[in-house]
C-alpha positions in Angstrom: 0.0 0.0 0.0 1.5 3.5 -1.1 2.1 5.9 1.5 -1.0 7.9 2.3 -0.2 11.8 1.4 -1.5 14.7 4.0 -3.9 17.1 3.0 -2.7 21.0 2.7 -5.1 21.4 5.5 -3.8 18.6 7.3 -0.5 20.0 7.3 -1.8 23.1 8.0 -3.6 21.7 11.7 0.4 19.9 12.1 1.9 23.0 11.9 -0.7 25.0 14.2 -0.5 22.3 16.8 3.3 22.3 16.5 4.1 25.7 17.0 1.1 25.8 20.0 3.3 23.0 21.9 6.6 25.0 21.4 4.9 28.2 22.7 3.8 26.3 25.4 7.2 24.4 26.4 8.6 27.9 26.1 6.1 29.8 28.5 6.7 26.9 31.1 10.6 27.3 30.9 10.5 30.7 31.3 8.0 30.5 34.5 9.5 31.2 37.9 8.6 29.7 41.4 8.8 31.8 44.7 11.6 33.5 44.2 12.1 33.9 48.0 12.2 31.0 50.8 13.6 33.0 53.7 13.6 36.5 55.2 15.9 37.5 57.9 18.0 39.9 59.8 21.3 41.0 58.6 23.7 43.3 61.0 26.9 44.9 58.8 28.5 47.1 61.4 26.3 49.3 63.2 23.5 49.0 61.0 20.5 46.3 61.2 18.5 45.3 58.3 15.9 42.6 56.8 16.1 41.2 54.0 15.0 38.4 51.7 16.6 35.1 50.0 16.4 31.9 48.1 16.8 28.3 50.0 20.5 28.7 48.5 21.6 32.5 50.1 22.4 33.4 46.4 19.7 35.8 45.6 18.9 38.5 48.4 17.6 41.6 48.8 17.0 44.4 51.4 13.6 45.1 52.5 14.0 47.5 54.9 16.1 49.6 57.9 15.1 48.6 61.6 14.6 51.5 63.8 18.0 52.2 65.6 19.3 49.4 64.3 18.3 46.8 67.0 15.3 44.2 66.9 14.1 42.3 63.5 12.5 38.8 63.7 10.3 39.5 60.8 7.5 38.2 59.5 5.7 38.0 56.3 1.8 38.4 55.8 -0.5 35.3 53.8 -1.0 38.4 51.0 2.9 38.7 50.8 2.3 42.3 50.7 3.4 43.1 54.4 5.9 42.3 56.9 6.0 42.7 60.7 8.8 42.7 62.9 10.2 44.2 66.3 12.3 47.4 67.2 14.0 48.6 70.3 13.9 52.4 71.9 14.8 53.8 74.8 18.4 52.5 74.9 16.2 49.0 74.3 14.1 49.0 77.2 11.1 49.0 74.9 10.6 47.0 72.2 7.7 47.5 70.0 6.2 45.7 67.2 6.0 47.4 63.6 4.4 46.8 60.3 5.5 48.2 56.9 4.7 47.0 53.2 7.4 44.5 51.9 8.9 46.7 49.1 9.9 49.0 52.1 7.4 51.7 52.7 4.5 52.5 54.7 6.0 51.5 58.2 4.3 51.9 61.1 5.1 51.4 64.6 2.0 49.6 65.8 2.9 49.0 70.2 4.5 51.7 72.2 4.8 50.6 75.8 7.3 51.6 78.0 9.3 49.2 79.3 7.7 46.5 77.4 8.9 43.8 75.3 6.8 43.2 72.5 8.4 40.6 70.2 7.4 37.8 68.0 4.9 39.0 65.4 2.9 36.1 63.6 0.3 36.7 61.3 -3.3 34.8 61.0 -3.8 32.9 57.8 -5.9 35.5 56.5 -3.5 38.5 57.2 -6.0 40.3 59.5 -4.7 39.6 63.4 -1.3 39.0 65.1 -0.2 37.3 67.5 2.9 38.5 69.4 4.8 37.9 72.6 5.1 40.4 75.6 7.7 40.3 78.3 8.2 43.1 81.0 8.8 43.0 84.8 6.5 43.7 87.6 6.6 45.9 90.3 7.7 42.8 92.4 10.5 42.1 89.9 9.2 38.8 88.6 9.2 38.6 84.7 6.2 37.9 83.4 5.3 36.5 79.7 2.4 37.0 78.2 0.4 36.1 75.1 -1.3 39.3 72.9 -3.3 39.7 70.0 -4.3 42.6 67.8 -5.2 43.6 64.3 -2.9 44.1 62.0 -3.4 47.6 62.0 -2.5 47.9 65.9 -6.1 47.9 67.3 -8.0 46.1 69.8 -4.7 45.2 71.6 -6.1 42.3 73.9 -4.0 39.8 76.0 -5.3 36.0 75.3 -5.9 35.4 79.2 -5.2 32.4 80.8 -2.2 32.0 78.9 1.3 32.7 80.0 4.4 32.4 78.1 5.8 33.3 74.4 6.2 32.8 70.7 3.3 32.0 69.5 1.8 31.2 66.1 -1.5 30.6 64.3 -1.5 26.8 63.4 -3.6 25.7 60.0 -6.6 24.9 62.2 -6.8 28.3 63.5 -5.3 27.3 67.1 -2.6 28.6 68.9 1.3 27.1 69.3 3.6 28.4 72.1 5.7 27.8 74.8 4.8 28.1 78.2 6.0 30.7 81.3 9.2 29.0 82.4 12.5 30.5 80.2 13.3 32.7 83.4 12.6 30.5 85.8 14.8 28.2 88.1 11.7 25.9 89.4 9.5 25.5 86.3 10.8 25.0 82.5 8.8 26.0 79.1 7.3 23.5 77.4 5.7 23.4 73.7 1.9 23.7 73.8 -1.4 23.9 72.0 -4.5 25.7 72.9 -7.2 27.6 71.2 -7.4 31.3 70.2 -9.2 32.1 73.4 -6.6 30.3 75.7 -8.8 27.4 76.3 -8.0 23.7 76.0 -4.1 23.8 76.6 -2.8 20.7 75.2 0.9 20.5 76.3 3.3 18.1 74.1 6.7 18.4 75.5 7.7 17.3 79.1 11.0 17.6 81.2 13.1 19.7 83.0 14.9 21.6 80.7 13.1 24.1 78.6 11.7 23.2 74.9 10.5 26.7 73.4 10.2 28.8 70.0 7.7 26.0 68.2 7.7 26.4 64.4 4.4 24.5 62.6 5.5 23.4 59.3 3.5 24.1 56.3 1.4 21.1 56.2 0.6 21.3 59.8 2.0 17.9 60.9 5.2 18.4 62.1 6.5 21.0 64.7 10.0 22.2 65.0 11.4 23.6 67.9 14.4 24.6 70.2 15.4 22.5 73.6 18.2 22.2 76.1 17.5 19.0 77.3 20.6 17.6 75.9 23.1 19.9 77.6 22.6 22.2 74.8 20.4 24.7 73.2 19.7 22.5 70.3 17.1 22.5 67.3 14.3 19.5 67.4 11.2 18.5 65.8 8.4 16.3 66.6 4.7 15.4 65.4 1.9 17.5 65.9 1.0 15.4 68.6 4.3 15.3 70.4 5.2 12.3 69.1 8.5 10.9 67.7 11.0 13.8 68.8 13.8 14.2 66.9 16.9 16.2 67.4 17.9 17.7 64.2 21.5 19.7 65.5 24.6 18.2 67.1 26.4 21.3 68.0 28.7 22.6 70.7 27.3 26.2 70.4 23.9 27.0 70.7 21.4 26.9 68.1 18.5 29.0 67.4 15.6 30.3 65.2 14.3 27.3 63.5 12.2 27.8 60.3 10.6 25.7 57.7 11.6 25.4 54.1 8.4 26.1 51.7 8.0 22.6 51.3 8.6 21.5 54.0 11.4 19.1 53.5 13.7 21.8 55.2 14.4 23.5 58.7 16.6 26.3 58.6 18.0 27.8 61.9 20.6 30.3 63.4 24.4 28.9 64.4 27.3 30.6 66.3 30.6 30.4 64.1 34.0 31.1 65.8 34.0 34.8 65.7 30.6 34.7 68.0 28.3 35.6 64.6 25.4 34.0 64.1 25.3 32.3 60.4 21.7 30.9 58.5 22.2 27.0 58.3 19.5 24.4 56.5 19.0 21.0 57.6 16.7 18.1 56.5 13.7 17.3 58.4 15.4 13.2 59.3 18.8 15.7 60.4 20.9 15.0 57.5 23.1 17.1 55.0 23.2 20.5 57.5 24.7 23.1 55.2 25.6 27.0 55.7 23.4 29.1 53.4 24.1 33.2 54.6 27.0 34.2 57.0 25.8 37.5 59.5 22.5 36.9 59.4 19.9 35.4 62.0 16.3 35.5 62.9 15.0 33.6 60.2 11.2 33.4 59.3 9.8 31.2 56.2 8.2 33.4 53.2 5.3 31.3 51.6 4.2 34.4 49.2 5.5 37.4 47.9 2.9 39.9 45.9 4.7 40.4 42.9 3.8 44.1 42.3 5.1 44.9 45.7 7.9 42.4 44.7 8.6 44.4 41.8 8.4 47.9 43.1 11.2 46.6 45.9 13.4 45.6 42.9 13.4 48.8 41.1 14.1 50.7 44.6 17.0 48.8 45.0 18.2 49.3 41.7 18.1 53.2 41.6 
């Protein structure tokens, strides 16, 4: 049988089709993913700043100043158009929490307590509320650690009562992760816990002597990682949601801090002392394996899941002029 011959038409549909697919592959290739995994705090001489970066520390850029150069821990909204973070005053006897849009402007200094330390901003899944921690000392000289909320314009400032200790979060099901009262105390230690908004329910998942603080959800809300000291040294651990299978992730002689989920997941980077007493940005894998350095200087590490790319934009062409 002869070869059957295409019609002009036929050939025409091929050629259509053909140059639809290499459009197509083309468009894909040229697609980007987050471009940003990480934002932190980065201290060059006197000046403190945050900034944003890939998983690898190749690609960063500066967001913004902190007042007086002290204070960071940043954190960015679910809309990726804002970011809140903590700065000091009064020769850092106050510490106040701050918003400001992520290409830099629009900052606003949303606590201002004397003699307060507000610290730890964490935004709800819809971007409306934060949660943050508040330590100060009483006229009796006892620290005290409280749990706040507010919206993320500053008002309705309300303490969560009943609840007493720090670094909270907003976990997928809308219930709160911290740490309990105990970091400056000699008879009681923190522990991770789980209650819900209103401070009810306290579900506590860690239990020793030594204290287990600054809990971390990851992404998909199963796994929790976390800092301890229970072996000797400030360390960086994580566990399941349910306090199950604890896992020590670090092996270190210096202590580790600021734990923070990749993305994805797979990933928790955290804070480590070099020799020179400077805290570096390290990643590990979830099992502990394959720790490796990804920014030198820099601490206080917070996962990005979004970025608005017209706010991304505008903080690229600020930088640039």
């Amino acid at each position: 049988m002869p070869p059957k011959k295409f019609s002009g038409i036929k050939c025409l549909l091929l050629f259509i089709c053909f140059i639809g697919l290499t459009t197509g592959c083309q468009t894909n290739k040229g697609a980007t993913s987050q471009p940003f995994s990480i934002i932190y705090g980065f201290k060059e001489g006197d000046n403190k700043s945050i900034y944003l970066s890939d998983e690898q520390g190749k690609r960063r850029i500066k967001v913004i100043d902190v007042p007086n150069n002290t204070g960071g821990y940043p954190a960015v909204s679910p809309t990726g158009k804002q970011i809140a973070f903590y700065g000091k005053y009064d020769q850092r006897k106050t510490w106040s929490i701050h918003i400001a849009d992520i290409d830099g402007t629009n900052m606003h200094r949303l606590t201002n307590l004397k003699n307060v330390w507000d610290y730890g901003p964490a935004f709800s899944s819809d971007g409306r509320t934060i949660l943050f921690g508040r330590e100060y000392t009483d006229k009796n000289g006892d620290r005290q650690e409280e749990i706040w909320q507010m919206n993320a314009d500053g008002t309705e400032q309300r303490q969560i009562k009943g609840l007493e200790g720090g670094a909270p979060e907003f976990m997928p099901d809308a219930r709160l992760l911290f740490h309990s009262k105990g970091r400056f105390s000699k008879t009681v230690a923190a522990q991770i816990s789980i209650a819900n908004i209103d401070g009810s329910n306290v579900i506590q998942l860690t239990n020793d002597d030594t204290d287990n603080f600054n809990p971390k959800i990851s992404p998909d809300g199963t796994q929790i990682a976390y800092l301890s000291n229970r072996d000797g040294n400030q360390e960086v651990y994580v566990m399941n949601v349910d306090g199950s299978n604890q896992i020590r992730l670090t092996k270190n002689r210096i202590r580790d801090g600021d734990p923070a989920w990749s993305p994805d997941g797979s990933k928790v980077f955290f804070t480590s002392q070099n020799v020179f007493g400077i805290y570096d940005i390290y990643k590990v894998n979830k099992d502990g394996s394959s720790t490796e350095r990804v920014l030198i200087n820099a601490s206080q590490t917070a996962t990005v899941y979004h970025i608005d790319k017209n706010y991304l934009g505008r903080l690229e062409n600020a930088r640039q002029q």
